[in-house]
C-alpha positions in Angstrom: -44.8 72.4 26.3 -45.7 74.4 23.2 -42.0 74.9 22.7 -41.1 71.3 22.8 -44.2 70.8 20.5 -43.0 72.9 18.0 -39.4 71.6 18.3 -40.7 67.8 17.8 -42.6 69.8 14.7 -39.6 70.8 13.4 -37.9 67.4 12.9 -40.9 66.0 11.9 -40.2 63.1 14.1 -44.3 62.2 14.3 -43.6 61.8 10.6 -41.6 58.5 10.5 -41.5 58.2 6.6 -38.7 60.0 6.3 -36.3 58.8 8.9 -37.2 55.3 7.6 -36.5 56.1 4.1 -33.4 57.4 5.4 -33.1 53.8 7.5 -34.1 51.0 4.7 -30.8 51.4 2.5 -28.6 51.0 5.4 -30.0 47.8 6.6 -30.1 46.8 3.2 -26.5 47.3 2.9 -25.8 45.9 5.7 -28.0 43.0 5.3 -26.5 42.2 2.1 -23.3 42.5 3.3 -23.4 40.3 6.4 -23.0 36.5 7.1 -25.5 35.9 9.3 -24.0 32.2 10.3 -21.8 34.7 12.9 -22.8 36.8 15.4 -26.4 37.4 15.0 -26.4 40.0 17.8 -23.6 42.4 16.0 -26.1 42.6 12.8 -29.2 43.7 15.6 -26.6 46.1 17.1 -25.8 47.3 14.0 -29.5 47.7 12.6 -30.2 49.5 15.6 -27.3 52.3 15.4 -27.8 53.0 11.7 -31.6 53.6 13.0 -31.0 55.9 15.6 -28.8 57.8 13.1 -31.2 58.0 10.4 -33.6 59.4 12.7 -31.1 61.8 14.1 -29.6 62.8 10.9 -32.8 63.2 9.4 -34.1 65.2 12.1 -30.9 67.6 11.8 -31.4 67.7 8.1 -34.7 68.8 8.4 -34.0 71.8 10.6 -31.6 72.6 8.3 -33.8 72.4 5.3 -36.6 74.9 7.2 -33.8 77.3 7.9 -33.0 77.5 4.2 -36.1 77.4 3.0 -38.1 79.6 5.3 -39.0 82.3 2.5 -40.4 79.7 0.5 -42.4 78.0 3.2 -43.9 80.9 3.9 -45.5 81.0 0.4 -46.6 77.9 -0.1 -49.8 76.5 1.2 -48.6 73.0 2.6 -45.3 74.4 4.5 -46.4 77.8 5.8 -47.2 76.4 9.0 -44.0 75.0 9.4 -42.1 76.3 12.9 -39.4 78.7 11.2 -41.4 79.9 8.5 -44.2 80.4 10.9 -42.3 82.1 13.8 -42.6 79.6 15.9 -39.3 78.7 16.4 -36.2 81.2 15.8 -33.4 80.5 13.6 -30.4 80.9 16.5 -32.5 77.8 18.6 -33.1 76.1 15.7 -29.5 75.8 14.6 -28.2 75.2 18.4 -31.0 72.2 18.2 -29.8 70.7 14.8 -26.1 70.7 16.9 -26.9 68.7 19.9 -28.9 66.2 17.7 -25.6 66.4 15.2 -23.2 65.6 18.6 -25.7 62.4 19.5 -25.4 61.2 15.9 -21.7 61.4 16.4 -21.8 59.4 19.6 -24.1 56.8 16.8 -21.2 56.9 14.2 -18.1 56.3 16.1 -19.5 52.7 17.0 -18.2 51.7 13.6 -14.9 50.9 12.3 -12.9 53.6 10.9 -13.3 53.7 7.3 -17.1 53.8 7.6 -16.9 56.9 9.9 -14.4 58.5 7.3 -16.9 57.8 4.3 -19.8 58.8 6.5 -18.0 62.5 7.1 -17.7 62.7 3.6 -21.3 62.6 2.7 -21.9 65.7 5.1 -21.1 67.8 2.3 -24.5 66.2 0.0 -26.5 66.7 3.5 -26.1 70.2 4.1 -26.0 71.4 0.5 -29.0 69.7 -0.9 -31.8 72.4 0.4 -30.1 75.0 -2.0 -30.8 72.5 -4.9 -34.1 73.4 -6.1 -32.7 77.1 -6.5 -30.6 75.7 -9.0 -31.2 72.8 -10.9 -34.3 70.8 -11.9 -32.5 68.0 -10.6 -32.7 68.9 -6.4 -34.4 64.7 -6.0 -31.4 63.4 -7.8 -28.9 64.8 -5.0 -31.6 63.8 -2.3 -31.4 60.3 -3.8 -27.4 60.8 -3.3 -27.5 61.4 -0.1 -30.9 59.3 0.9 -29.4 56.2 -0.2 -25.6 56.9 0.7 -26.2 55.1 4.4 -26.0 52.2 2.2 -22.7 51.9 1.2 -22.1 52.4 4.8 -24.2 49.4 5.9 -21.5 47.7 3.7 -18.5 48.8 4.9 -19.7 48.4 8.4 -19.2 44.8 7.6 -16.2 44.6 5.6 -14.2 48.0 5.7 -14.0 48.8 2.2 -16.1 49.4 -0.8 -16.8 47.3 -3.9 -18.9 46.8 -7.2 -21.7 45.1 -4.9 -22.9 48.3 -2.7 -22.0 50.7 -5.3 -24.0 49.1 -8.0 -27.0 48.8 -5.9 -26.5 52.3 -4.2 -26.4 53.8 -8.2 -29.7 52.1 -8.1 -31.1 53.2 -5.1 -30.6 56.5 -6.3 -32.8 55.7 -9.2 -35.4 54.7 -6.3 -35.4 58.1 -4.5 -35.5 60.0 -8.2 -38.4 58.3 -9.0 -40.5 58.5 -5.1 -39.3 62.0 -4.8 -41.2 63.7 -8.1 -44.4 62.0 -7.0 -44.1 64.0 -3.8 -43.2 67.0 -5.4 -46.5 67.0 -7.7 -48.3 67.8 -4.4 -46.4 71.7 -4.6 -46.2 71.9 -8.1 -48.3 74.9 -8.7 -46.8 76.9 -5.4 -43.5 76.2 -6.6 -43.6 77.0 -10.7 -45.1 80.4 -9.2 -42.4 80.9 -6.4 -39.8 79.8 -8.8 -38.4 76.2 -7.0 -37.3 73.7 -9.4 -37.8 70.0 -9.4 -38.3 66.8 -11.8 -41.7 67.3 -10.9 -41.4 70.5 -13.1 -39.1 69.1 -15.4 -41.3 65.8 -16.6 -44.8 67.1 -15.7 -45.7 66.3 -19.3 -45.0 62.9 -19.3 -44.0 61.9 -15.6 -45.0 58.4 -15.4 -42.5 57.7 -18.0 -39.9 59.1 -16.1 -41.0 57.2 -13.1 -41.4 54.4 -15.1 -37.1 54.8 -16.1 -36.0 55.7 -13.1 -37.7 52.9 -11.3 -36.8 50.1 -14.2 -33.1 51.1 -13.2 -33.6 50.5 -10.0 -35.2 47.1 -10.6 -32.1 46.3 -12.9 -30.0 46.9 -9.6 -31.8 44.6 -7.4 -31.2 41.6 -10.0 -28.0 42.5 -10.6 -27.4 42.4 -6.4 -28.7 39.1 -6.5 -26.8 37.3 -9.1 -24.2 38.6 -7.8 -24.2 37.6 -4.2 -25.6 34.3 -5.2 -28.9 34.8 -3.7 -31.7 31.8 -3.9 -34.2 32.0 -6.2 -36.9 33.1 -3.5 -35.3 36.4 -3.9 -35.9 36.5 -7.6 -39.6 35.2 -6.9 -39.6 38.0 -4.7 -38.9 40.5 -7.0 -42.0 39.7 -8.8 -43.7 41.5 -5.8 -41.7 44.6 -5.7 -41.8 45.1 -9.7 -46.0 44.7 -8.8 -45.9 47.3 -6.4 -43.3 50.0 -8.3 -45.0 49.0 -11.4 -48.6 48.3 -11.5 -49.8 50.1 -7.8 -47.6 53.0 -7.7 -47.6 53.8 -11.5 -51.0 52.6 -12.4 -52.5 54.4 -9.9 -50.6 57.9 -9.8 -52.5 60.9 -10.5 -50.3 63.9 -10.6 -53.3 66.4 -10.4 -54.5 65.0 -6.4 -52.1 65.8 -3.9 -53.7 63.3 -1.5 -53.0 60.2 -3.8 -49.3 61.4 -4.6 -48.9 61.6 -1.3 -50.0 58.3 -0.6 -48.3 56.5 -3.1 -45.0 58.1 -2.0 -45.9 57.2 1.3 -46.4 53.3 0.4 -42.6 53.1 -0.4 -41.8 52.3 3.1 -43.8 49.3 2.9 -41.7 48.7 0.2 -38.3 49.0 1.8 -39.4 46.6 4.2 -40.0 44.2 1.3 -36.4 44.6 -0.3 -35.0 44.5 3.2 -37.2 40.8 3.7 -36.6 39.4 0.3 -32.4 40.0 1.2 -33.1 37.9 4.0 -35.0 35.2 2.2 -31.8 35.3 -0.6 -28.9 35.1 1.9 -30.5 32.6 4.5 -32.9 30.2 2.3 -30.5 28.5 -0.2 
């Protein structure tokens, strides 16, 4: 039992924020993408495979990450406990996990049409590379947001079987999202990882980070009016916006303090809630005209 333990520890599985931030661009994607005067049960069937993958892929990613990372762990106060960098868990059943959970994603992927199993091989390349970011560049959360946010041009092409301005312009966007969530988390390790010698945005804007929040978050905004003008969504959806601009804005900004861990984690934390509102607010756009 302490084994199985310590394997659900390493994919942070009790941890659903990350699979689900993994999860809300697909089923915005795909919800943008979708006429839902057809088969209502293909979009559910959909929706459901893109979150079983996110929470498989996720889970494989994080393995992946530990193994990397396991020297760094080690030294920093919030991670040392982790199952690799701990012992816990060695590095040859750690991999062999991360394969099986791999296979069962693959079983997920080839339910969709071809192209979008093509484009989704592609992107393995951003997953597997992104833990040896931070050794790098200052720049590791852009790449995250690359890869976080790719499952939505997949929720598109689920749908129609090729790409076009639509998905890309709100995935460049979505990017924007992840750059801006992902250096509020990383102010929780800040200290650890200037001394240890990781980079981040975190790092790289600590002098004036709301500002850079503030951008990164204003593009993705731009995005999300561009998607609905676009599409033709109703003017609900633009209403809606109102909300998430509040939330991104005003209680995320307003209330970040980069020197307490606790409320940076929180605030990153609250941007699930918020990918349920995009994902709602598409909805109210494509259905109520």
């Amino acid at each position: 039992m302490e084994k199985i333990n310590n394997l659900i520890e390493l994919t942070r599985f009790k941890r659903p924020i990350g699979y689900m931030l993994l999860f809300w661009p697909c089923i915005w994607g795909l919800t943008v993408a979708f006429d839902f005067t057809n088969n209502i049960q293909l979009f559910l069937k959909f929706g459901f495979l893109f979150f079983l993958g996110s929470i498989l892929m996720r889970s494989a990613g994080c393995i992946i990450n530990d193994i990397v990372d396991k020297d760094f762990d080690a030294q920093v106060e919030r991670t040392k406990m982790r199952p690799i960098a701990s012992g816990k868990i060695s590095i040859k059943l750690a991999l062999f996990f991360s394969g099986i959970l791999c296979i069962i994603a693959l079983l997920v992927l080839i339910q969709f049409n071809s192209f979008t199993i093509i484009l989704a091989f592609l992107s393995m390349p951003l997953a597997f590379s992104y833990p040896y970011m931070k050794r790098f560049t200052y720049w590791p959360q852009l790449f995250l947001g690359i890869t976080f946010n790719y499952g939505l041009i997949l929720g598109w092409t689920a749908i129609y079987g090729q790409v076009s301005i639509v998905p890309l312009i709100f995935y460049f966007g979505a990017i924007f999202w992840t750059l801006g969530y992902d250096t509020i988390y990383g102010f929780q390790d800040i200290k650890d990882d200037e001394i240890i010698g990781v980079k981040s945005t975190s790092i790289k804007f600590k002098k004036y980070p709301k500002l850079f929040i503030f951008a990164c978050y204003l593009i993705f905004i731009i995005s999300l009016f561009f998607i609905g003008y676009k599409m033709n969504f109703s003017n609900l959806y633009f209403f809606g916006l109102i909300i998430i601009i509040l939330h991104l804005f005003f209680y995320q900004l307003f209330n970040l303090n980069i020197e307490s861990g606790k409320d940076c984690l929180k605030i990153f934390k609250s941007n699930n809630f918020l990918g349920f509102l995009i994902f709602v607010n598409i909805l109210i756009g494509k259905i109520i005209l």
